[in-house]
C-alpha positions in Angstrom: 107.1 83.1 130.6 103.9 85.1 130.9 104.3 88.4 129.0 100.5 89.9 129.1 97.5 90.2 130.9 95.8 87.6 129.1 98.2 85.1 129.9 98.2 85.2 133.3 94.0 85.6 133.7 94.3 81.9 131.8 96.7 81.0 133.6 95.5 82.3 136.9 91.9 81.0 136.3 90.8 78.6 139.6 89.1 76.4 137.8 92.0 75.8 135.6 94.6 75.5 137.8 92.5 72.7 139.0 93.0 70.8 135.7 96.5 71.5 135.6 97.4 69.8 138.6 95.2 67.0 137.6 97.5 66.8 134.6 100.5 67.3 136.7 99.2 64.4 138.9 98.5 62.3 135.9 102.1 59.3 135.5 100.9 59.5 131.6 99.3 61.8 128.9 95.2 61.9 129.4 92.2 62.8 127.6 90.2 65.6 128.6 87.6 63.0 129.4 89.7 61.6 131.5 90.6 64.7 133.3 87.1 65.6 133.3 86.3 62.4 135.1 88.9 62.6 137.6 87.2 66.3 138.2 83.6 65.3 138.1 82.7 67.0 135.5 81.3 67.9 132.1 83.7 67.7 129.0 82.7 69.8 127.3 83.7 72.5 130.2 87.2 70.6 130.5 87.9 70.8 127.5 87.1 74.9 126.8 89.1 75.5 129.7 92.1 73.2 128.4 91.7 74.8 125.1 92.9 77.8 127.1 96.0 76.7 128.6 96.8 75.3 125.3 96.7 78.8 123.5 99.3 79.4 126.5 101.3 76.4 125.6 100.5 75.0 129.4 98.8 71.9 127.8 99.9 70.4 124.5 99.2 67.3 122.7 101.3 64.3 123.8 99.8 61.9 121.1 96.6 61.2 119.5 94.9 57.2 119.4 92.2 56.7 116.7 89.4 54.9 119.3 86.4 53.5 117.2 87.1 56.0 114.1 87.5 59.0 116.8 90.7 60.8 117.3 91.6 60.9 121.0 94.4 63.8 121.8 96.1 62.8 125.3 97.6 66.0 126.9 100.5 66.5 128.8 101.2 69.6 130.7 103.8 71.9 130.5 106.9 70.8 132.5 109.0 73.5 134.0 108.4 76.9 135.8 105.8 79.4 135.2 107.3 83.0 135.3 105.8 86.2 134.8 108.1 88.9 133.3 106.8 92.5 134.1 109.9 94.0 132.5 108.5 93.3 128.8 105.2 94.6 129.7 104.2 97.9 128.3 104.2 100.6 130.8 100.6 101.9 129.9 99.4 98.3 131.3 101.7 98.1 134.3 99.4 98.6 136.7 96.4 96.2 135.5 99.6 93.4 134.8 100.4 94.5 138.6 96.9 93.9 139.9 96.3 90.5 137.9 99.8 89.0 139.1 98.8 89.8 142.5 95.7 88.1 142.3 97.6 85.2 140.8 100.0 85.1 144.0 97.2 85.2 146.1 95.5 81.9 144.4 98.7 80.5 144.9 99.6 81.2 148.0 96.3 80.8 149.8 95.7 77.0 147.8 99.2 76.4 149.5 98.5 77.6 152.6 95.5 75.4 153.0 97.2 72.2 151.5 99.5 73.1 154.7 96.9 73.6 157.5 95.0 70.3 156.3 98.6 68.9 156.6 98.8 69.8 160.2 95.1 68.3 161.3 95.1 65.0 159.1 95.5 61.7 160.9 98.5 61.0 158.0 102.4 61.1 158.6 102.4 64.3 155.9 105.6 66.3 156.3 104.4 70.4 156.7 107.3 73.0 156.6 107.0 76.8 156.4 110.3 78.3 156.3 110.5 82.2 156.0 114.7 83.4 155.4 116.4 86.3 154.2 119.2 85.5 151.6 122.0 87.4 150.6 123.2 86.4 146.8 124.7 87.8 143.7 122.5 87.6 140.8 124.6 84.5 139.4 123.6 82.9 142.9 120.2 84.0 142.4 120.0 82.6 138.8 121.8 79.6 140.2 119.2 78.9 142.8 116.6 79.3 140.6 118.5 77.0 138.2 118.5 74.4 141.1 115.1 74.2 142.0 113.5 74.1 138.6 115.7 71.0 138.0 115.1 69.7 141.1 111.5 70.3 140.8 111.0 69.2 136.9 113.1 65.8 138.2 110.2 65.0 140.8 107.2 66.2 139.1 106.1 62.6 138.4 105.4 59.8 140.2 108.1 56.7 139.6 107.4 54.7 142.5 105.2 53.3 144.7 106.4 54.3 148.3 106.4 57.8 146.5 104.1 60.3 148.4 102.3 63.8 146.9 104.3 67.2 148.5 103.0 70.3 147.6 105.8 73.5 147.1 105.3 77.0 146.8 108.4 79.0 147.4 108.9 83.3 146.5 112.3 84.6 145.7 111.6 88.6 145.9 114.2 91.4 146.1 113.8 93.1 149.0 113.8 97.1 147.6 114.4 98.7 150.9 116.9 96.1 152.1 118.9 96.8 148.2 119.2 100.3 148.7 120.4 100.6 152.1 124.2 100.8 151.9 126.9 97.6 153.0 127.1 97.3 156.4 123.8 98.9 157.1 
């Protein structure tokens, strides 16, 4: 749960969303070298950005290896949903909270959207699906839902087998505030 503004500009950063889903992709803990590796680049920038999403508790430390009298730390990165809570903010920072999870949203949803469009021109068999529905739920159907998929999701996070291929997800779950306050039947 991201509470300030802090936490979502590390969280939000590009460049380390980049390194998360090279941890995400990773079937075992890695080094920051590693990562860095599998990126291209320097360490030392890696590993200032991981240092980041560690303070977030995004990336912690799986295990450590003494290699040649050095201490190795593998990461792993945080498995579940990332949520931003504006109800605990304070209301003097709403509007800067608003502003930087909108920019987070936007990462999001344009990385997605491109991960889809390559999808549709690629020479692969790579499923793409867009679906855009309006839902009617209780809040305990809403909570369930969101129950379902974070299971769901955390349960397929990693790859376990071979003939296993790499999806991409982004899905929103907004209230509609005009559709709540028109009356039943409306």
């Amino acid at each position: 749960m991201l509470k300030t503004i802090e936490e979502i500009r590390i969280f939000s950063d590009p460049y380390r969303m980049k390194i998360m889903n090279q941890y995400y992709k990773a079937s075992q803990p890695a080094t920051i070298k590693e990562i860095a590796d599998q990126l291209g680049e320097v360490p030392a920038k890696v590993y200032y950005h991981a240092r980041k999403l560690e303070s977030i508790g995004l990336l912690e430390v799986a295990e450590t290896k003494i290699i040649n009298g050095i201490t190795a730390r593998y990461y792993k990165a945080f498995e579940g949903t990332v949520e931003i809570n504006r109800e605990v903010v304070d209301d003097s920072i709403k509007q800067v909270f608003a502003s930087e999870a909108q920019k987070l949203v936007a990462r999001m949803f344009d990385e997605s959207k491109q991960k889809y469009l390559n999808s549709q021109v690629s020479d692969s068999t790579r499923l793409g699906n867009v679906t855009n529905s309006n839902l009617f739920l209780t809040p305990d159907k809403v909570e369930e839902l969101n129950e379902y998929l974070t299971r769901f999701i955390n349960e397929h996070s990693k790859k376990t087998a071979a003939d296993q291929l790499p999806y991409s997800l982004f899905y929103s779950l907004s209230n509609d505030a005009a559709e709540s306050s028109a009356k039943p039947g409306e």
